[in-house]
C-alpha atoms as an extended CHARMM CRD file, in Angstrom:
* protein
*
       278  EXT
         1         1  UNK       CA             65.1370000000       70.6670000000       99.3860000000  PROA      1               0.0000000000
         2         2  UNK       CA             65.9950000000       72.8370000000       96.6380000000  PROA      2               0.0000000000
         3         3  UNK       CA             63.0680000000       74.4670000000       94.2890000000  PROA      3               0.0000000000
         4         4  UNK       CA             62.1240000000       73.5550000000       90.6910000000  PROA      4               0.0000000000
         5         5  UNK       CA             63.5410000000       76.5200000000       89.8800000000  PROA      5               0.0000000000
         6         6  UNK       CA             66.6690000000       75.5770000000       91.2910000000  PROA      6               0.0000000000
         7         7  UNK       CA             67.2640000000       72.3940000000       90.0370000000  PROA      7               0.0000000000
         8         8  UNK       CA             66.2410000000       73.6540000000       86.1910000000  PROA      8               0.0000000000
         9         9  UNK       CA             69.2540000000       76.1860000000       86.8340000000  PROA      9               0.0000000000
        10        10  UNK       CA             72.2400000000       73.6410000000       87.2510000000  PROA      10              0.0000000000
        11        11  UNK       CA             74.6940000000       73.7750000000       84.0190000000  PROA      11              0.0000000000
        12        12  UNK       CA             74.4260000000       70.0600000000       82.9460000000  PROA      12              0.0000000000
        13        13  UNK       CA             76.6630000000       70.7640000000       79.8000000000  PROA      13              0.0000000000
        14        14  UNK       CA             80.0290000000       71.7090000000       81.3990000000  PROA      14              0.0000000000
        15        15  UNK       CA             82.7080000000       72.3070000000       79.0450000000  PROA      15              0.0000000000
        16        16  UNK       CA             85.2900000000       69.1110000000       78.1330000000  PROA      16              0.0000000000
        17        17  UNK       CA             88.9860000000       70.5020000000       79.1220000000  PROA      17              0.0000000000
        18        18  UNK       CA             90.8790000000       70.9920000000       76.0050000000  PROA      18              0.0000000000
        19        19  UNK       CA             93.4010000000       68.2090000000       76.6910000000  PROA      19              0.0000000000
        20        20  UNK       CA             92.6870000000       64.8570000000       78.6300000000  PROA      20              0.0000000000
        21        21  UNK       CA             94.0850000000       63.9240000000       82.2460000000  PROA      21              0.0000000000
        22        22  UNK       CA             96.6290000000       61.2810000000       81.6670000000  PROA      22              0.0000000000
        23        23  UNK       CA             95.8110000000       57.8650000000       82.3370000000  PROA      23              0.0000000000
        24        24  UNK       CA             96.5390000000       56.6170000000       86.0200000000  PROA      24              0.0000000000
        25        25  UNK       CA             95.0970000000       53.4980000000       85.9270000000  PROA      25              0.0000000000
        26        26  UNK       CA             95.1170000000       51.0580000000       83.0960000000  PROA      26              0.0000000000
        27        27  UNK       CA             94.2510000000       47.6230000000       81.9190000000  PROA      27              0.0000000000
        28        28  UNK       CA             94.4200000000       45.8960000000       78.4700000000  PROA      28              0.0000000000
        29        29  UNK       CA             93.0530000000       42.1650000000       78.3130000000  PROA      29              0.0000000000
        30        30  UNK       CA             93.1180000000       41.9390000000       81.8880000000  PROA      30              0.0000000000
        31        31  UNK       CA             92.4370000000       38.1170000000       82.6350000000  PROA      31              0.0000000000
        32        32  UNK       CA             92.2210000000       36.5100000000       86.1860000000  PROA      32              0.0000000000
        33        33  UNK       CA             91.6340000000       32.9320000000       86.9520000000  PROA      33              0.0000000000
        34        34  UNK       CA             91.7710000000       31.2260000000       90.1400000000  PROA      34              0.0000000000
        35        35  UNK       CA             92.7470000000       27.7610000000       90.5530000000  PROA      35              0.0000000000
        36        36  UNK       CA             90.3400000000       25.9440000000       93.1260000000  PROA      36              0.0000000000
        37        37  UNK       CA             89.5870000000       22.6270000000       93.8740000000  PROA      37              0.0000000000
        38        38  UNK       CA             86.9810000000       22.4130000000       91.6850000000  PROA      38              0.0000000000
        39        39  UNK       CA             89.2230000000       23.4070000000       88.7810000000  PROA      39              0.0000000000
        40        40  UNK       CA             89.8750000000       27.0630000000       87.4870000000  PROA      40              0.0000000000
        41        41  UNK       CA             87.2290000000       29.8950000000       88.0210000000  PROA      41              0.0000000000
        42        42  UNK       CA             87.8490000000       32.6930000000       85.4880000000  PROA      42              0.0000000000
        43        43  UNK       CA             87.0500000000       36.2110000000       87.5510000000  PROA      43              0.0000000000
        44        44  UNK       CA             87.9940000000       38.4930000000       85.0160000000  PROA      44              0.0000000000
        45        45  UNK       CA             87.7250000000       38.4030000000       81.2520000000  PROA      45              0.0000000000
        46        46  UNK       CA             89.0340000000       40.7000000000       78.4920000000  PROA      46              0.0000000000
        47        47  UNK       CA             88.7590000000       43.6080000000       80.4830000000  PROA      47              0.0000000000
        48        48  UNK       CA             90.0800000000       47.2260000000       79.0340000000  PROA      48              0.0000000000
        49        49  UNK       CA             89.9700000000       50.2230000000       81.0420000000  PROA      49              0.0000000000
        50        50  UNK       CA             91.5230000000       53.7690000000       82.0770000000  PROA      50              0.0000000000
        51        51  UNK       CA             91.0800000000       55.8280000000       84.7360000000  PROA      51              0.0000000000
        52        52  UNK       CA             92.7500000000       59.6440000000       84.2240000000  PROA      52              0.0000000000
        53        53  UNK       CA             93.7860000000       61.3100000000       87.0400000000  PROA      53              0.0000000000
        54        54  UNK       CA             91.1360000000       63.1220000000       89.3290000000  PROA      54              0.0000000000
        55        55  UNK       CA             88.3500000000       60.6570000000       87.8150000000  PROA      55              0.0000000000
        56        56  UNK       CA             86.1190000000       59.6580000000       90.3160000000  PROA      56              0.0000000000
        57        57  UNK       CA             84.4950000000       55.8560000000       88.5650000000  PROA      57              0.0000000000
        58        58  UNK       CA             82.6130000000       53.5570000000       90.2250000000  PROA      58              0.0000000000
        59        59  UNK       CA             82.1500000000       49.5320000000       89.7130000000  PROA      59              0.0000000000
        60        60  UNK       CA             79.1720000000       48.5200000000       89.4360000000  PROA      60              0.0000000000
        61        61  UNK       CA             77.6230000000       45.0730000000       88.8700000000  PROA      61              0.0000000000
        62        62  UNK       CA             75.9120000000       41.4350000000       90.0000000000  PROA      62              0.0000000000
        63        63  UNK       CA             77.0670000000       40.0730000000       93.5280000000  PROA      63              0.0000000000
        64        64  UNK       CA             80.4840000000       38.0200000000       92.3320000000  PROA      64              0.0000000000
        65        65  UNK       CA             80.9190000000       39.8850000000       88.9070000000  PROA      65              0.0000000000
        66        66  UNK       CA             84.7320000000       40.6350000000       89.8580000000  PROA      66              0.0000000000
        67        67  UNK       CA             84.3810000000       44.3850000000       91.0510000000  PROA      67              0.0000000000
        68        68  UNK       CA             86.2670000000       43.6380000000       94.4290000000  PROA      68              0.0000000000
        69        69  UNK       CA             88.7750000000       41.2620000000       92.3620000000  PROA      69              0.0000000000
        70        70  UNK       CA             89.6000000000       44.2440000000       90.1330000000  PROA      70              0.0000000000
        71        71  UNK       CA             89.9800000000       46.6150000000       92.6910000000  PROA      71              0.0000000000
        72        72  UNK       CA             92.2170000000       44.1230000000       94.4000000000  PROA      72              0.0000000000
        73        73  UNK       CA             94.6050000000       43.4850000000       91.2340000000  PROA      73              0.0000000000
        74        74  UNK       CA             95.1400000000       46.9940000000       91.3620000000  PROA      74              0.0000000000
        75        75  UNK       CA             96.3770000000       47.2650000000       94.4510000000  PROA      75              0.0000000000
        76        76  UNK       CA             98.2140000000       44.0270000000       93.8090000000  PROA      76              0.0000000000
        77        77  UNK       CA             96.6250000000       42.3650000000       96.3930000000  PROA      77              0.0000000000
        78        78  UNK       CA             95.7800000000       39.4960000000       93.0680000000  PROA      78              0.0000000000
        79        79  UNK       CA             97.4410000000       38.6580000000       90.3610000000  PROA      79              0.0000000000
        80        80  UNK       CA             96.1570000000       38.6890000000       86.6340000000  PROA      80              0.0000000000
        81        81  UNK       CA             97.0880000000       35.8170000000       85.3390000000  PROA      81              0.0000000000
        82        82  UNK       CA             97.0620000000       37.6890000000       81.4830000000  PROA      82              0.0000000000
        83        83  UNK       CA             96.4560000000       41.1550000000       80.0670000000  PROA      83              0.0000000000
        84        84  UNK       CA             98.2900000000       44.2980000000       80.9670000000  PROA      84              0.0000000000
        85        85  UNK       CA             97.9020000000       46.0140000000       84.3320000000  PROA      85              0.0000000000
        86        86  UNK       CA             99.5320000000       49.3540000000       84.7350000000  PROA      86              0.0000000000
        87        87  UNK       CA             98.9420000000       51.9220000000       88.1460000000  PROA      87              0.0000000000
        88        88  UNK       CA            101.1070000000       55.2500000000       87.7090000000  PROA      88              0.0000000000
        89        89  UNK       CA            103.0230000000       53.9590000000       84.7320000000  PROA      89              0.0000000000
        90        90  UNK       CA            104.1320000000       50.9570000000       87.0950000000  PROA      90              0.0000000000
        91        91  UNK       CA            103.0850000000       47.2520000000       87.9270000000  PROA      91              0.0000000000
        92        92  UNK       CA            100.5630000000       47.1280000000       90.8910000000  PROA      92              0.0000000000
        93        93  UNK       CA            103.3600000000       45.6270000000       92.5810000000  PROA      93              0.0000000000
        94        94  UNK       CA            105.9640000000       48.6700000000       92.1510000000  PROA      94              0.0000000000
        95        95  UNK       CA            102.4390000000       51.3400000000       92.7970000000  PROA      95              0.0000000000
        96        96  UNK       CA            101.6210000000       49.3570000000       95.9360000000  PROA      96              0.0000000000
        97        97  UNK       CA            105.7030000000       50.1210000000       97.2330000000  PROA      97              0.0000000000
        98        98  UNK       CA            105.7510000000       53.3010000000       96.0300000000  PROA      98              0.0000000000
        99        99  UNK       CA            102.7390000000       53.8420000000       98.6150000000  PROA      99              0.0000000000
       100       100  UNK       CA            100.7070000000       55.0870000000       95.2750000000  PROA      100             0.0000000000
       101       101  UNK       CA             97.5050000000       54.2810000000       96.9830000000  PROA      101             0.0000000000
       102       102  UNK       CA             95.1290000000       54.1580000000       99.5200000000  PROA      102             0.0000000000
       103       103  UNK       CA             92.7420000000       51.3500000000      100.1420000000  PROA      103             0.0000000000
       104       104  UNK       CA             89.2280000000       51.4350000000      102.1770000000  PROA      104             0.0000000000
       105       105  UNK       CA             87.8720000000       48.1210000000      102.7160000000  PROA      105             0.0000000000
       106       106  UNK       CA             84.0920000000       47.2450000000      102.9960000000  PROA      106             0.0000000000
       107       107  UNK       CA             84.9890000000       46.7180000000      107.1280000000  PROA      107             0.0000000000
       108       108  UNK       CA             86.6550000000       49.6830000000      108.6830000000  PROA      108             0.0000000000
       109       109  UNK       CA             89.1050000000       47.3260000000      110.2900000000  PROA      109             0.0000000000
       110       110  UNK       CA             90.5680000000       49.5790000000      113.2980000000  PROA      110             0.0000000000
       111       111  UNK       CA             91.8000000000       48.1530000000      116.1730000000  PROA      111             0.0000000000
       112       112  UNK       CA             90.0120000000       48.2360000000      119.3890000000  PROA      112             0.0000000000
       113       113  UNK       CA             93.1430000000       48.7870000000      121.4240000000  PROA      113             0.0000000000
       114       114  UNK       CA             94.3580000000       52.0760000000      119.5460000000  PROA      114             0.0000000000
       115       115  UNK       CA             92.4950000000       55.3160000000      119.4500000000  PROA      115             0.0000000000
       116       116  UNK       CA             91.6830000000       56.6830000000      116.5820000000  PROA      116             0.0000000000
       117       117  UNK       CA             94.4800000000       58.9850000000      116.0450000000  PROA      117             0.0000000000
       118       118  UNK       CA             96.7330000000       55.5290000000      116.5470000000  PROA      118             0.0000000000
       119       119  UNK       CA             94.9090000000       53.5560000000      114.1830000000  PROA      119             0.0000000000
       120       120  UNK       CA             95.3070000000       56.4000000000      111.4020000000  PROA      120             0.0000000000
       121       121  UNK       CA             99.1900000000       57.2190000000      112.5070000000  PROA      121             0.0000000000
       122       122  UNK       CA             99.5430000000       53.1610000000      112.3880000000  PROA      122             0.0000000000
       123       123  UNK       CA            100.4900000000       53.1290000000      108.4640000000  PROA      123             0.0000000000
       124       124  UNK       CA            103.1580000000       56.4520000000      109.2380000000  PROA      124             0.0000000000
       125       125  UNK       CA            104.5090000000       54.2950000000      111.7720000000  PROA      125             0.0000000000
       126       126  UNK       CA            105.0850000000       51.2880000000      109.5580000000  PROA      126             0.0000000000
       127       127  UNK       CA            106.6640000000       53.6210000000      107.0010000000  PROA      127             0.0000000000
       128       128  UNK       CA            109.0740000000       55.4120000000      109.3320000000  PROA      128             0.0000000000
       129       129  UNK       CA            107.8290000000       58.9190000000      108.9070000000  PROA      129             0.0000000000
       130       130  UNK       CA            109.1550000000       60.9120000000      112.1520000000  PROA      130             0.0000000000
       131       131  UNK       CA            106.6870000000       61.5750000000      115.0310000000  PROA      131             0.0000000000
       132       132  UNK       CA            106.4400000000       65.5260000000      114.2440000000  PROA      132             0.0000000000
       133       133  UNK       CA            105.0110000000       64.5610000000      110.4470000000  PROA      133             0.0000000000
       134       134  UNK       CA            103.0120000000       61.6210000000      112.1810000000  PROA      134             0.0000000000
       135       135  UNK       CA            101.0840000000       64.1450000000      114.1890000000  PROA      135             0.0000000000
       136       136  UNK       CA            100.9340000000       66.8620000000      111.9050000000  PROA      136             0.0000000000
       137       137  UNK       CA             99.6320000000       64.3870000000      108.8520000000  PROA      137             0.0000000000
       138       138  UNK       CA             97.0660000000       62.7990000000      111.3690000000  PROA      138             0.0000000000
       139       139  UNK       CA             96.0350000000       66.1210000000      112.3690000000  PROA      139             0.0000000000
       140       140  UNK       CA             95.3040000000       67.2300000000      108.9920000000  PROA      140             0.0000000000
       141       141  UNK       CA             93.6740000000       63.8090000000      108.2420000000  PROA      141             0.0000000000
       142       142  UNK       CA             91.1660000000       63.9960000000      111.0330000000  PROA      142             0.0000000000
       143       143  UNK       CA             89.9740000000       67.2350000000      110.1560000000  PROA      143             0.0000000000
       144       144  UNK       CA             89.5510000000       66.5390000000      106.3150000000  PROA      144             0.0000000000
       145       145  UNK       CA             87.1560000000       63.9330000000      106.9390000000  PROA      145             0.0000000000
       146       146  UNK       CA             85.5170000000       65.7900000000      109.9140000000  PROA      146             0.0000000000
       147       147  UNK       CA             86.7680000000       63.8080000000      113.4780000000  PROA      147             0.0000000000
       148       148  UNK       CA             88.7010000000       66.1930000000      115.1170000000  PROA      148             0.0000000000
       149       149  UNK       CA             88.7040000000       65.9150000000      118.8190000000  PROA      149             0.0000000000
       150       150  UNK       CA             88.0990000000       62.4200000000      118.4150000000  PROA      150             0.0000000000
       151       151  UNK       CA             91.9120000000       61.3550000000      118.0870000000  PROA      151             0.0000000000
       152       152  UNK       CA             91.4640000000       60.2390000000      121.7680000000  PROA      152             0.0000000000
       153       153  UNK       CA             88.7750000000       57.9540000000      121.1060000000  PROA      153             0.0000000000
       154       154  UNK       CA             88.5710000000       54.1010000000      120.9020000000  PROA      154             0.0000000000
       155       155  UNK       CA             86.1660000000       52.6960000000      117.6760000000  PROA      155             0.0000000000
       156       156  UNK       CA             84.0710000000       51.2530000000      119.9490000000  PROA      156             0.0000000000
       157       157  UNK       CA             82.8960000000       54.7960000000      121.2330000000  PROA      157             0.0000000000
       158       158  UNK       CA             82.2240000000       56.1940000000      117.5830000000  PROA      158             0.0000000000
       159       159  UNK       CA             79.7570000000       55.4780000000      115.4950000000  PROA      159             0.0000000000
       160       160  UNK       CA             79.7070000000       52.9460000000      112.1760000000  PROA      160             0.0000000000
       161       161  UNK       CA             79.6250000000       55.8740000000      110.1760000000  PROA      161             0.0000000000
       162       162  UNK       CA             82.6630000000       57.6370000000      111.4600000000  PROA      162             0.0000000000
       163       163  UNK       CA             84.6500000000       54.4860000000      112.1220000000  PROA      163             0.0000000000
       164       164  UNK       CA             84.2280000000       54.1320000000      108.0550000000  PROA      164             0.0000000000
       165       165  UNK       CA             85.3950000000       58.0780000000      108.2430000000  PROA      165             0.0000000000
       166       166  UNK       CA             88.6700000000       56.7940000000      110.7820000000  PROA      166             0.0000000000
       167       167  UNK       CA             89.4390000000       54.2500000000      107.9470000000  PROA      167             0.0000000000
       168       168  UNK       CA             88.6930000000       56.6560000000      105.1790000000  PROA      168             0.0000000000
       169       169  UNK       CA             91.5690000000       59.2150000000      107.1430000000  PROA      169             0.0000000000
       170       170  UNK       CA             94.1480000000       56.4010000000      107.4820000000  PROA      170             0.0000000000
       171       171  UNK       CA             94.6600000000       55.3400000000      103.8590000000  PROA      171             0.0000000000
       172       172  UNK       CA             94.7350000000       59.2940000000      103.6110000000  PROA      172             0.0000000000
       173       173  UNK       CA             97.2700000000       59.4080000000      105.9000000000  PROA      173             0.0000000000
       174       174  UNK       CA            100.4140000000       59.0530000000      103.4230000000  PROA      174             0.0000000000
       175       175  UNK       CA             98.5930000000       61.7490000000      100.4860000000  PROA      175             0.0000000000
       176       176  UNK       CA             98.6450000000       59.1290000000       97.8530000000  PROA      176             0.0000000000
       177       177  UNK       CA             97.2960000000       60.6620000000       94.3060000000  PROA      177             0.0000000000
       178       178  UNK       CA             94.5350000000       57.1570000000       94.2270000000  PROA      178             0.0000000000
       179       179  UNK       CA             91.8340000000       56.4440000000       96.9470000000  PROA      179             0.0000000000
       180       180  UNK       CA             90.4670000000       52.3350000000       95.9470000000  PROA      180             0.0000000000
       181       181  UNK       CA             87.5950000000       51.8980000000       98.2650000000  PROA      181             0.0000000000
       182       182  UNK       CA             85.6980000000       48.4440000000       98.1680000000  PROA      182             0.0000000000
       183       183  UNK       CA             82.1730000000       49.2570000000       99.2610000000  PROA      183             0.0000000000
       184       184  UNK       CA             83.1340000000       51.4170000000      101.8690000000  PROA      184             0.0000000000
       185       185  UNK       CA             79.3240000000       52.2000000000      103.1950000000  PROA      185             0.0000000000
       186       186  UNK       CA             77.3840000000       48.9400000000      101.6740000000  PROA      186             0.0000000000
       187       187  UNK       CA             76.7710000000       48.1750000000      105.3610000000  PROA      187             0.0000000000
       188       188  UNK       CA             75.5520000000       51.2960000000      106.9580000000  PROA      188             0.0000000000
       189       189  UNK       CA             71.4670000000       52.8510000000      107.3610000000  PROA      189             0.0000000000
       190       190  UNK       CA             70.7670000000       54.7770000000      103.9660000000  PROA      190             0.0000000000
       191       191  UNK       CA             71.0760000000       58.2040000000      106.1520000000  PROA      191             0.0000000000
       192       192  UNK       CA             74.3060000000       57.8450000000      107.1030000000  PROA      192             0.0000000000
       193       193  UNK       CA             75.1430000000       56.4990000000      103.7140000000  PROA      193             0.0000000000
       194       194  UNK       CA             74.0720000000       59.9640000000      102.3210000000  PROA      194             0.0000000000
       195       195  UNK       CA             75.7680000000       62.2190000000      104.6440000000  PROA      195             0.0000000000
       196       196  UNK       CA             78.6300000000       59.5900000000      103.8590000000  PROA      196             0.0000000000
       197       197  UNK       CA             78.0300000000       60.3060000000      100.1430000000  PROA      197             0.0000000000
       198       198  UNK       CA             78.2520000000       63.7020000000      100.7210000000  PROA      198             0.0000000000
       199       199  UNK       CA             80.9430000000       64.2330000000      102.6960000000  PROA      199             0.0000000000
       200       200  UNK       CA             83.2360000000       61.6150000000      100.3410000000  PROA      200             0.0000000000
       201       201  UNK       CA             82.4470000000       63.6150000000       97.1690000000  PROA      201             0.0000000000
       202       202  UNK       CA             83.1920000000       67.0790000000       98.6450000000  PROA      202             0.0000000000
       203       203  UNK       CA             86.3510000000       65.4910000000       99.8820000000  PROA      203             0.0000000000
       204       204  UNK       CA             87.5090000000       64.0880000000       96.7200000000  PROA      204             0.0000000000
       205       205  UNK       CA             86.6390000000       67.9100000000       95.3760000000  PROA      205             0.0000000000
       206       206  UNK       CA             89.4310000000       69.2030000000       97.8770000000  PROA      206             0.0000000000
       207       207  UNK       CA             91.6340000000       66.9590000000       96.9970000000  PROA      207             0.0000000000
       208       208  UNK       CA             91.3730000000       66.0780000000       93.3130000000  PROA      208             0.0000000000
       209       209  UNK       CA             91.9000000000       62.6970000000       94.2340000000  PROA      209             0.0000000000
       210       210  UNK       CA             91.2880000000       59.6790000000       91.8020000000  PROA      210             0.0000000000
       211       211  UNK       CA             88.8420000000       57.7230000000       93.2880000000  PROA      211             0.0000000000
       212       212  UNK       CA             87.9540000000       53.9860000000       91.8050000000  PROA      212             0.0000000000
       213       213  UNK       CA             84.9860000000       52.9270000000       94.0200000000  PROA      213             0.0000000000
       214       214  UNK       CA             83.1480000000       49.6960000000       94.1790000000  PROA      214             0.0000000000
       215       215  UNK       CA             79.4370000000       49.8330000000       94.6870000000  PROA      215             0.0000000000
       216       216  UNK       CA             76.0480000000       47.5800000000       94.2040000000  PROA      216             0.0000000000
       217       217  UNK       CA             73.6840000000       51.0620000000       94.6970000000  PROA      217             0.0000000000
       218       218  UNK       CA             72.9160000000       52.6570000000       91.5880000000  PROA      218             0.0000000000
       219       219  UNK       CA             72.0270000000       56.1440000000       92.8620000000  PROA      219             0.0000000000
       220       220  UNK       CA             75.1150000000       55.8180000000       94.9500000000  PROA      220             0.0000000000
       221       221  UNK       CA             76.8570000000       55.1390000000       91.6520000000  PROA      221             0.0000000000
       222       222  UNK       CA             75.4120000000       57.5860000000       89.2990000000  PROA      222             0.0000000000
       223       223  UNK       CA             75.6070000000       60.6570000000       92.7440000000  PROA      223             0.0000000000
       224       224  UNK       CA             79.0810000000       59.9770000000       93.5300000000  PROA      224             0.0000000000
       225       225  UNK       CA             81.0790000000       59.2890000000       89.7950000000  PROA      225             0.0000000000
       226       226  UNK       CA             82.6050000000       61.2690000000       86.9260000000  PROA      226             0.0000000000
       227       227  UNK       CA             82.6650000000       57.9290000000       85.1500000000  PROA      227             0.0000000000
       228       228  UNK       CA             80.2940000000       54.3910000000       86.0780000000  PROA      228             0.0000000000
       229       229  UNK       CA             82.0310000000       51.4200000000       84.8220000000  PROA      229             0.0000000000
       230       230  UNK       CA             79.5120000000       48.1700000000       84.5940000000  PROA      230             0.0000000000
       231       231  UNK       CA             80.2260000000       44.6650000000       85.0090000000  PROA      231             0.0000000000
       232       232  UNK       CA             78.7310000000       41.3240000000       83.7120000000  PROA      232             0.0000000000
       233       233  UNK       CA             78.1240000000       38.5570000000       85.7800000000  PROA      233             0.0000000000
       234       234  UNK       CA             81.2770000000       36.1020000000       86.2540000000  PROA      234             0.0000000000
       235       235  UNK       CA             83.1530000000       36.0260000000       84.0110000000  PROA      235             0.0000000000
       236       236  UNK       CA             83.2520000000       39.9390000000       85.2270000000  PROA      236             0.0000000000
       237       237  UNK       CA             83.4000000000       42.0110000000       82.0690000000  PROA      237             0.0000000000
       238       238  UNK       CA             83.1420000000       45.3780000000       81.2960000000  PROA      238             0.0000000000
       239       239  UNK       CA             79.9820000000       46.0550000000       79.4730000000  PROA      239             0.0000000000
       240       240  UNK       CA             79.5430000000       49.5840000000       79.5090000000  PROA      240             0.0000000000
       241       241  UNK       CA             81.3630000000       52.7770000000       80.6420000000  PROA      241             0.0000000000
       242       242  UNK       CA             79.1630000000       55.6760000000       81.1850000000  PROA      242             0.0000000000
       243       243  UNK       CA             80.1660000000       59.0640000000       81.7500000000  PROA      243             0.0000000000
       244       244  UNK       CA             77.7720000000       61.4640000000       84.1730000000  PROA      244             0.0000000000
       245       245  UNK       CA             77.1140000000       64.8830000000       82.2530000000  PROA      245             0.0000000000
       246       246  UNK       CA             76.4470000000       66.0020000000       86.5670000000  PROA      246             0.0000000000
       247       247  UNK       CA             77.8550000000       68.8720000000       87.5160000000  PROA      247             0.0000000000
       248       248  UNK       CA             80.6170000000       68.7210000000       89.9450000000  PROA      248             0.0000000000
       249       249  UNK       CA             78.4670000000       70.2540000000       92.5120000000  PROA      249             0.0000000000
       250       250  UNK       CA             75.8160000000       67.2550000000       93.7040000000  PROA      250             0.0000000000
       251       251  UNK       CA             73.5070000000       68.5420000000       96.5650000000  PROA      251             0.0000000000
       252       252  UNK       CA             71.5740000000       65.0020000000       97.0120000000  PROA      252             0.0000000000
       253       253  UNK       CA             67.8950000000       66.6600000000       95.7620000000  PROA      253             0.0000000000
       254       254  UNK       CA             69.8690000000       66.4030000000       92.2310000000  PROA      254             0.0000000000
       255       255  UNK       CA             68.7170000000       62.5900000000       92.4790000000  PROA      255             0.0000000000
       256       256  UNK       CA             65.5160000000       63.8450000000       91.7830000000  PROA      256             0.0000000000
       257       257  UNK       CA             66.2170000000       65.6650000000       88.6980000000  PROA      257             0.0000000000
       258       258  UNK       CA             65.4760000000       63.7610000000       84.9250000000  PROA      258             0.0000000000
       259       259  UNK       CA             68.9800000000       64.1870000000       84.1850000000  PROA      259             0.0000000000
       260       260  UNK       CA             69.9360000000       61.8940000000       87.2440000000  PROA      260             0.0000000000
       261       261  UNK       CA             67.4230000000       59.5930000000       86.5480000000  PROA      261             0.0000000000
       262       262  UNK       CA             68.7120000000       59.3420000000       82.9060000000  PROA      262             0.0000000000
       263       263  UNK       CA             71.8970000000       58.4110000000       83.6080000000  PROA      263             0.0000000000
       264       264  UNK       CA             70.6390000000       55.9610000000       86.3560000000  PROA      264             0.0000000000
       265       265  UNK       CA             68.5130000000       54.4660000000       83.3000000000  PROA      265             0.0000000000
       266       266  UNK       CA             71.7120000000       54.1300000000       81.6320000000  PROA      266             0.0000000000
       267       267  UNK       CA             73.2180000000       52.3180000000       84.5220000000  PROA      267             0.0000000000
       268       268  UNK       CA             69.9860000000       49.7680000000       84.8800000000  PROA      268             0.0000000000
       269       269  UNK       CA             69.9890000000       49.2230000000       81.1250000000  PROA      269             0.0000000000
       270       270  UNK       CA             73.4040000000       48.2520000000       80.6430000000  PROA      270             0.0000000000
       271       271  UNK       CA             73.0480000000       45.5170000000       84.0250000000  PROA      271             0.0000000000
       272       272  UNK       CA             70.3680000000       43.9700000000       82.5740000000  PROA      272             0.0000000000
       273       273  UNK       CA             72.0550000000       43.9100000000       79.1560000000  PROA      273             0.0000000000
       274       274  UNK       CA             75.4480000000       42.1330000000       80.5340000000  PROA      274             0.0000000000
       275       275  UNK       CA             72.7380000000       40.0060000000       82.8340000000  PROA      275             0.0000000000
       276       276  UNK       CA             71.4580000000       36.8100000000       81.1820000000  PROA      276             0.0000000000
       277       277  UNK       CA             68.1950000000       36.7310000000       82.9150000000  PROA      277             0.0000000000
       278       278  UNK       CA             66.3110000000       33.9010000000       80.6420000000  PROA      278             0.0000000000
């Protein structure tokens, strides 16, 4: 734990750069509706956003607010059915074939037959990159995100935590410049969701990454983002976008700190203002 003394001694004003990241993500009227049985169900309304490069934001928002349906459009895994979507200056589509991105689901999703080393070299197979750069690149991978010596292992023998770790090397795999990651640790114990924390935001330091994260923990939003975008109940809308005045360096006692809990008023305040509780 650090002291009082400690704490009080963080810089909480750092210094805005003189000239902005450029945009890597944006959207301008984004719309989504999906045609059900039941008629149309609007997902996403009106929603305007960018994300510069090396921003780390995080979704936040009600169960069904369109967080995961966002995420998804930007990887062009749905399509907005209005609005402008732009990743990298292209379409999702173009982003998602120029291998712009990496994409954690909530499930690790390795298979049980390969070891880990096969299930990260899986998407380098698929893209034809020769065997030398597959092993160097999974190599590298495993080591970033702290599993070397377990390239020989099956998922079955690792842990929850550091199959979510296996997954989190594989869409690192190919060094794409944006990390989407739906949720990635909603279903682990809230220890290994803090080393998790941790170990994901020093990460994203070393790389300089941008990092668009969906979340339903507040103190996992307001610890791990540069920027916390929140989200009204369907139709999802963006109701607020709060920037963290958090220093880049986050030891977790920081949580306790009234600047951390300001910004995590922030946070609460704007849910229950885009929540229509009466």
């Amino acid at each position: 734990m650090l002291s009082q003394d400690e704490i009080e001694d963080f810089d909480w004003d750092p210094e805005e750069p003189a000239v902005q990241p450029p945009a890597v993500i944006e959207a301008r009227g984004l719309q989504l509706v999906f045609e059900t049985r039941e008629g149309p169900v609007q997902a996403l309304k009106d929603v305007d956003l960018a994300v510069r490069k090396g921003d780390f934001v995080s979704f936040i928002g009600p169960s069904g607010c369109g967080k995961t349906t966002l995420l998804r459009a930007i990887a062009g895994l749905e399509a907005p059915t209005g609005g402008d979507l732009m990743v990298n200056g292209m379409s999702p589509d173009q982003a998602r074939e120029s291998r712009a991105y990496g994409y954690v689901f909530q499930a690790a999703g390795l298979y049980p037959w390969r070891t880990i080393a096969g299930n990260v070299r899986l998407p380098l197979e698929i893209m034809g990159y020769a065997a030398s750069e597959r092993e160097k690149r999974v190599k590298d991978v495993l080591q970033l995100v702290g599993l070397q010596g377990f390239d020989g292992m099956f998922p079955w023998q690792l842990s929850g935590g550091m199959q979510q770790r296996a997954s989190i090397a594989r869409a690192l795999a190919f060094d794409a410049d944006i990390l989407l990651m739906d949720e990635p640790f909603g279903a682990l114990d809230e220890i290994v969701r803090d080393h998790l924390n941790e170990q994901l935001l020093s990460l994203w330091k070393r790389t300089g990454k941008t990092i668009a994260f969906v979340t339903h923990s507040i103190p996992e939003a307001v610890y791990l983002s540069t920027r916390i975008v929140v989200m009204s109940p369907r139709p999802g809308r963006i109701t607020d976008i709060i920037d963290s005045p958090l220093p880049p360096d986050r030891p977790l006692e920081i949580r306790d700190t009234p600047e951390f809990l300001e910004v995590a008023r922030q946070v609460r305040e704007g849910l229950r203002a885009g929540h229509a509780y009466d």
